[in-house]
Each structure stands twice: as C-alpha cells, then as structure tokens.
C-alpha positions in Angstrom: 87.8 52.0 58.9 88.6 51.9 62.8 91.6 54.9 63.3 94.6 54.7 65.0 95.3 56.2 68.3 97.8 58.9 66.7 94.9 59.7 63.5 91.9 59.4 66.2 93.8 62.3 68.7 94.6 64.5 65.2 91.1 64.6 64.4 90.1 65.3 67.4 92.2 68.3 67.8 91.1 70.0 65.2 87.4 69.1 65.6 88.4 71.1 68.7 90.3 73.6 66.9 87.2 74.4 64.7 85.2 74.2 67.6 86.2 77.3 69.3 86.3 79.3 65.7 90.1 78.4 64.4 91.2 81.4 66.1 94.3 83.1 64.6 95.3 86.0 67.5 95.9 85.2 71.1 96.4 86.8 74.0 99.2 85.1 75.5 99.6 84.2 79.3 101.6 86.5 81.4 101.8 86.6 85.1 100.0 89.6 86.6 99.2 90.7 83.2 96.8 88.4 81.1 94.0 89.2 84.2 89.9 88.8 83.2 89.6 93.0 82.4 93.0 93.1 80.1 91.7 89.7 78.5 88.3 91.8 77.7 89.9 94.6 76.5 92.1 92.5 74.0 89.3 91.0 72.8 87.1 94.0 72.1 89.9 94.9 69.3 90.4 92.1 67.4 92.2 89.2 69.8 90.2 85.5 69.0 91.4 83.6 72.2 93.1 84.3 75.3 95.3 82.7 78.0 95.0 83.2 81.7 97.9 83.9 83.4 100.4 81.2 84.6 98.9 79.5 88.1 100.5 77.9 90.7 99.0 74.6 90.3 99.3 73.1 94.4 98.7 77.0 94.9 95.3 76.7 93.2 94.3 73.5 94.5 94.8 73.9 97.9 94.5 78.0 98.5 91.2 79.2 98.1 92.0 82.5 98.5 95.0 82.3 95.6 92.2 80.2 93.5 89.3 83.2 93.7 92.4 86.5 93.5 94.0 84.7 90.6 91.6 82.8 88.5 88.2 84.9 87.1 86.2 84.9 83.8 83.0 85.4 82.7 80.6 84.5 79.9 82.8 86.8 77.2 85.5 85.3 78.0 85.9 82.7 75.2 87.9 81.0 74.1 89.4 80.6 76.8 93.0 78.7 77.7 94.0 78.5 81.2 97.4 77.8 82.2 98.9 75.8 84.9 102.5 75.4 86.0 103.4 71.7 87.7 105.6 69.6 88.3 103.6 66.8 89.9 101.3 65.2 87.6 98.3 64.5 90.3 98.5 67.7 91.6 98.2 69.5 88.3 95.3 67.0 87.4 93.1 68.2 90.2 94.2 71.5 89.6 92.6 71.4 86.2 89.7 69.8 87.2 88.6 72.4 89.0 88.2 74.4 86.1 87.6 72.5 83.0 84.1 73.4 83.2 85.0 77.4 82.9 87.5 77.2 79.7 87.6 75.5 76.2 91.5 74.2 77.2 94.1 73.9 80.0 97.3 74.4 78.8 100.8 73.1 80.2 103.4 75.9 80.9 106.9 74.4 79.6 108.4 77.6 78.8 109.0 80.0 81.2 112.6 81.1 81.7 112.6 83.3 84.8 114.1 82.4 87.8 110.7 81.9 89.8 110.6 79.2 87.2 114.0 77.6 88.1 113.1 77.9 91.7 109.6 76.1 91.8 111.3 73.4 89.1 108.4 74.2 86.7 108.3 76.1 82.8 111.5 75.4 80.8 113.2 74.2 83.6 111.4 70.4 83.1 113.1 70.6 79.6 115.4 68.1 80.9 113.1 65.6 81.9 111.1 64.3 79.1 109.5 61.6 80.9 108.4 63.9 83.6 106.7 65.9 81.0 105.1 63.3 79.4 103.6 62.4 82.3 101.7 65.8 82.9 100.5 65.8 79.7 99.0 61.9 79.6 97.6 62.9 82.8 95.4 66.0 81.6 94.9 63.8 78.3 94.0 61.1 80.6 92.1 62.9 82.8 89.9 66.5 81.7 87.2 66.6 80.0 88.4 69.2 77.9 91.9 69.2 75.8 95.1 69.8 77.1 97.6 72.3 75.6 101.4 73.4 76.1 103.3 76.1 75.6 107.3 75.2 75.0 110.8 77.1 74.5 113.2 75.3 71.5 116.4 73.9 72.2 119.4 75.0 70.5 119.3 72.0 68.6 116.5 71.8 65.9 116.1 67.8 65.9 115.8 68.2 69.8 113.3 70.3 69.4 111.0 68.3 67.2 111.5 65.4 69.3 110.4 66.9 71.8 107.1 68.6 69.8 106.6 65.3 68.8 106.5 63.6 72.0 103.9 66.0 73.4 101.8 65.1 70.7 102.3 61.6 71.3 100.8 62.3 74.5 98.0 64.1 74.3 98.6 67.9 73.5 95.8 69.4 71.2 97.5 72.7 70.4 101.6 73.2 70.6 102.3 76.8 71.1 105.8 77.9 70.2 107.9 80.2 71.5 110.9 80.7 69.3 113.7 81.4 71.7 115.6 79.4 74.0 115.4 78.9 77.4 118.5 81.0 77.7 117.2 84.0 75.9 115.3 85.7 77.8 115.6 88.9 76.6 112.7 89.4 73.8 114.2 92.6 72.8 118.1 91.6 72.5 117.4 88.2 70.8 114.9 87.5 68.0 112.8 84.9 67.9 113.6 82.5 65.2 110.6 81.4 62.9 112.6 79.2 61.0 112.0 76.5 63.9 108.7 77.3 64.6 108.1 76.5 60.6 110.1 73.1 61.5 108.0 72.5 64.5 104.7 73.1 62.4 105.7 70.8 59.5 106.6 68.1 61.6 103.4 67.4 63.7 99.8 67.3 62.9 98.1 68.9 65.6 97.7 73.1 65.4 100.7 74.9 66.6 100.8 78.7 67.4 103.9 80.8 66.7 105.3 83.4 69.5 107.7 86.0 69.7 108.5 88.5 67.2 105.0 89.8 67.0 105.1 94.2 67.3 102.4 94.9 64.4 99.6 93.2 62.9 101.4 93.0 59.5 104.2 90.6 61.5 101.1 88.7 62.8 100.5 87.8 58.9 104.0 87.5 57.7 104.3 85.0 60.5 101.5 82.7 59.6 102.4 83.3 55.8 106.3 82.2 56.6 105.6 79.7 59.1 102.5 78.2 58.2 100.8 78.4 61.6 97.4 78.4 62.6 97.7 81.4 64.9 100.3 83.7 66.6 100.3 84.9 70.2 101.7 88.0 71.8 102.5 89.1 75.0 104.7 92.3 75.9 103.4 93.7 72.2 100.1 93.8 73.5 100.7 95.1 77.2 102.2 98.6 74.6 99.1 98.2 72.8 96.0 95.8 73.5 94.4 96.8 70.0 97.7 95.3 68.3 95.3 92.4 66.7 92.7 95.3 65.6 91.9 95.4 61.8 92.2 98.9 61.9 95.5 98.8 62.8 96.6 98.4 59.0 94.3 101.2 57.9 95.6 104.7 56.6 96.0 106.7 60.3 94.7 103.6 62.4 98.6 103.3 63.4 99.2 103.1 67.4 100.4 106.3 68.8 100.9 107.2 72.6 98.0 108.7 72.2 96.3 105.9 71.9 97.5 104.7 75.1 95.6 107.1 77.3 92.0 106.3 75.5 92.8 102.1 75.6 93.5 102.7 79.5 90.2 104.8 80.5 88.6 101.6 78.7 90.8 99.6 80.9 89.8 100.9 83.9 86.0 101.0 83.4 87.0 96.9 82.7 89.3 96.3 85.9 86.2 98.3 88.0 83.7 96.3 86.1 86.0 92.9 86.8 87.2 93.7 90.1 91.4 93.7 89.4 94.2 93.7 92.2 95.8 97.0 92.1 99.3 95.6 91.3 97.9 94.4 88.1 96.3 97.7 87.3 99.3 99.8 88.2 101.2 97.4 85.8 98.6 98.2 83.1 98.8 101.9 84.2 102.2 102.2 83.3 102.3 99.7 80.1 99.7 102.2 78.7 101.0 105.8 79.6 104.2 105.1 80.6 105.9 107.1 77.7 104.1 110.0 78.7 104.7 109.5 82.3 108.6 109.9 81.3 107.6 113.2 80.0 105.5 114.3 83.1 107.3 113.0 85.7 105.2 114.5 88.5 102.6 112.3 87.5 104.5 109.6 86.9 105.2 110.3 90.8 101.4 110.2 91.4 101.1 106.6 89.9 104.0 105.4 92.4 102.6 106.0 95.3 102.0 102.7 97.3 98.4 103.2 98.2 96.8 104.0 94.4 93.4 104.0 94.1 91.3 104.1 90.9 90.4 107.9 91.1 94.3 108.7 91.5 94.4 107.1 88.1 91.1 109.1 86.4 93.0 112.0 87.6 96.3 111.9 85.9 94.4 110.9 82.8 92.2 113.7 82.9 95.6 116.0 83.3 97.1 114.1 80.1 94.1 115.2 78.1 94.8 118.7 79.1 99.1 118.6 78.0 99.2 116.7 75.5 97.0 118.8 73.3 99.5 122.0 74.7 102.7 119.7 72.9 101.2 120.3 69.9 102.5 116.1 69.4 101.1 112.6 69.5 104.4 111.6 70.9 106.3 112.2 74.7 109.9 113.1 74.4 111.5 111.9 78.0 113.3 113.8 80.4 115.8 110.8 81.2 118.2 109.1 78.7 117.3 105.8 77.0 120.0 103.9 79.0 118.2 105.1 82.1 115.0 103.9 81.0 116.0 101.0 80.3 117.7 100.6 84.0 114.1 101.2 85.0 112.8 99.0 83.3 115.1 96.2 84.0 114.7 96.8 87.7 110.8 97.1 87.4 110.9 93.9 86.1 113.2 92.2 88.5 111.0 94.0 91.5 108.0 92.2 89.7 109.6 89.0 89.7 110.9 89.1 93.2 107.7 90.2 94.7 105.8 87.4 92.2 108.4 85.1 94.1 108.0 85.9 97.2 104.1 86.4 97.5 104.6 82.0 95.9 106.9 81.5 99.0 105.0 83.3 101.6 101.3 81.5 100.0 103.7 77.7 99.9 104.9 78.5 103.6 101.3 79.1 105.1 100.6 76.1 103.1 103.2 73.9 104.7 102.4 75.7 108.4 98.7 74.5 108.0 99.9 70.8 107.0 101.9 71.0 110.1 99.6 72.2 112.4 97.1 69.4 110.8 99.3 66.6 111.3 100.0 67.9 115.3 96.4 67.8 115.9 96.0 64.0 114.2 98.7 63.0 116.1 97.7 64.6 119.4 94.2 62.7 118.4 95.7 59.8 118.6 98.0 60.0 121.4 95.3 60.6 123.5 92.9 57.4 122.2 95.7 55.4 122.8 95.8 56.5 126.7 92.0 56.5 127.3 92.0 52.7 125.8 94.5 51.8 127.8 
C-alpha cells in the first residue's frame, strides 16, 4: 500500500528518531553556552543529544571567521542538532548545507524572546508570520539531506498553538521541541512553564516532540515525560548550575548536587574547553555558572575571575584556593556576603551585559558584512566604467 505524504514524513521521523538512539535528555541550545567542551561535558553524565548554540544563519554563510569561532564538534559529539536562526529561507538553506554532513539534524530557532531576537526579526518574533515560517521549514525539508527540526514558544491561546505545531509538521519538521512559556515570559524563574500545552501539543501531532522548561532535577525530567507524554525533555539554565543534572546518580542516596560539586564538574570543564579550544567569554560564563555561589562567599576571587584579560591558569588557581576553604567551612554550601536582592541585580545585569555585547559583536560582524558588499560592488562598477571608456 503506497503512503500518503503526511504517513510517509511520520515514518520517516521516527525511523530518524530511532536512528540516533530515541534519546530522552538534551542539551538545549544556548548562545555562548551550549559550546563543543560544555556539550562533552553534558554528555559524559548522562545527556543523549545536544544542540549547538543558536547561529546567525547570513553570519555563518558568509563569515568564515564567525563560521570556524562559533560552529565546532567532533566525532563524540552525537547526536548532534545544530541550530540556525533566519529569516530568509535561501539564506538559511545554504547555511545548513554547510553542515548537514557534521550533525544528525538542523533545527529551526522559533523561540527565542530576547531583544537580539526582535532586532534581527528571527526566534519568536516570526510567530506572526506563519507563511514565512513555513517557508523555512519546506526549504530545509526541501533541501538537506538530513531532517529539519524547530524549536517554538506557545501562544496564549492553546488552539493557536496547535495550529501552529501542526503546520510545522505539515511542512517538514521531524522533531517539535516545546518550550512551554510565551513569548512574553521570559523570565524562567518568575513564570512556570506550563506542561499542560506541551501534553496538548504532543497529542495532537505525530512526529516526536520534546518538552522544555521546568526541568531543575532529574526526577522533573521523568515526571515530565510521565505527565506529558514526550519523547524527551531538554534543559538549558538547569544544566549551566549543574551539567550532571541528566546523571543517573543524581537520584541515588548522596548523589544530590551540592556546590561542591561545582568546583570538580569545572576542573573537568576546563581540561574540555583546553582540549576543544573555547573563547574565553564562554569559559568565564561557565566559570561563574559553576562556582559562582562560592565566588559570593570569597569575593576576592570572585574579583580574580573578573578581570578582563583571564587566562586558564587564573582559573586553576582560584580552584586550587577553593579546595583549600571550603574544607576550613566545615560546609558543602557558600553562605554570601551580599543580600539575595542584590544578587539578583547581578544577575539581571550580567545577563543584559551578555545580551548587549551578543548584540553588538551581530552588528559589528553584519556591518563588516555590508562594508565588504560595498566595497565589492565599487570595484564592479569601477570595472565597468572603465571597459566602457576603453571600447569607446
């Protein structure tokens, strides 16, 4: 019996999806964040897929220089998912293409909320224009040899929602991930993510669909599947606290995270991001995700990591002075020498000096872009401006 179109693409993504070992924990793409060595070190405790983070999709096909910094993996690093931003369905097409061979997917970012997103026109700020989307998605369907994948925000509105999920399978996306929030919530801790749509969303396609937000512990990895019905779960800020979050031992009498923990899962960073050579603003990120809490404590180190020029051994060294005080506490636990409304101040403004500085190193890679176009075209035209006068 000859399939339908709609049958023949569901079997087909979950030949896929059985392919690459129905995996049930992924790493989920973060700018800055989801780099090759924190990918490896997420996989060495218990993660079964990762994503790359976001990329610039004209940024990768047309910078080389953005295309080697930003993009890296290596024969460990399977499965593999690697997102794109777009907003031009040609340009994301030969984007892809210049990867397909070194994932298992390319996946479609239609849910970032941040205000680089609203800027460039990309993430959730295409949620208004369906056909627009379609059209990226038919294009990568179209056109990779490999599947094509999205990751989405919900409307308010559940029937909008599942529309929408419905449409992208329509054209051509393998694997729906789900983030349960809004684009207007931003804010993982202040709003939770609500599974009851992610359920609705699962129930009402028949391609896989992964569930996000609301993930802290493993045991809310398998109360999500159990209430959702999800193949998989993916988290993001969880993991930057603790990259082991998806590690068995996790649920095991005294395998609970402690800070502690942080300062052993970053030497093993840091032999990874040496191994896989890592930008320093990624590993100062990771620095700070991973002994953070204890660098509230011991503010003069905390000072240390700050300092604009950080190098690798400047890192070895404040870890090797955390092995010597935290035994003197006598606790696995910091207790910080600022308020929790200052902290979170800190954070709030760490986060907006990420975004800023994620903005403007876009703008500044875009502009050279645009110079070199310029300068192009001038030279064509000079070209031809002077054929024209020798012919004549």
């Amino acid at each position: 019996m000859t399939l339908s179109a709609t049958d023949l693409h569901t079997q087909q993504a979950w030949e896929f999806w059985r392919k690459i070992g129905s995996p049930k924990y992924h790493v989920a793409p973060m700018v800055d964040q989801s780099e090759l060595a924190f990918r490896q070190l997420c996989l060495r405790y218990g993660a079964t897929a990762a994503y790359t983070p976001m990329l610039h999709s004209r940024l990768f096909l047309e910078d080389p220089k953005y295309r080697a910094e930003h993009f890296t993996t290596c024969p460990d690093d399977r499965p593999l998912f690697v997102q794109f931003c777009a907003n031009n369905p040609s340009t994301l097409l030969q984007a892809a293409q210049l990867v397909q061979d070194h994932c298992d997917a390319v996946d479609i970012n239609l849910g970032c909320p941040q205000r680089i997103a609203r800027k460039g026109k990309y993430g959730a700020f295409l949620m208004e224009q369906m056909e627009l989307i379609e059209s990226l998605v038919t294009a990568l369907a179209q056109g990779l040899k490999v599947p094509v994948t999205c990751k989405i925000r919900v409307f308010p509105e559940l029937e909008r929602t599942l529309t929408y999920a419905r449409m992208l399978e329509r054209a051509g996306c393998s694997v729906l991930a789900v983030h349960g929030r809004t684009r207007e919530q931003k804010q993982a801790k202040a709003v939770r993510a609500d599974w009851d749509i992610i359920k609705a969303v699962r129930e009402a396609v028949s391609i896989p669909v992964l569930a996000n937000g609301n993930i802290r512990h493993l045991q809310d990895v398998h109360d999500c599947i159990a209430y959702t019905g999800v193949q998989g779960v993916m988290s993001a800020e969880s993991l930057l606290d603790d990259p082991a979050l998806f590690w068995p031992q996790r649920l095991q009498p005294g395998g609970a995270y402690t800070a502690v923990e942080g300062v052993r899962l970053l030497k093993e960073y840091l032999d990874l991001a040496e191994q896989f050579p890592t930008p320093m603003r990624m590993v100062r990120g990771h620095t700070f995700g991973l002994i953070g809490p204890w660098l509230q404590e011991f503010t003069d180190l905390r000072d240390k990591i700050n300092t604009l020029k950080l190098e690798f051994s400047m890192i070895r060294e404040v870890i090797a002075e955390l092995d010597v005080r935290i035994p003197q506490t006598g606790r696995s636990y910091p207790i910080p020498k600022i308020s929790e409304r200052a902290l979170a101040r800190m954070e709030r403004e760490a986060a907006l000096a990420g975004a800023v500085a994620e903005q403007n190193r876009q703008d500044t890679a875009l502009a050279s872009l645009l110079a070199s176009s310029n300068k192009l075209t001038g030279q064509v035209q000079q070209a031809v401006q002077q054929k024209v006068e020798l012919e004549a």
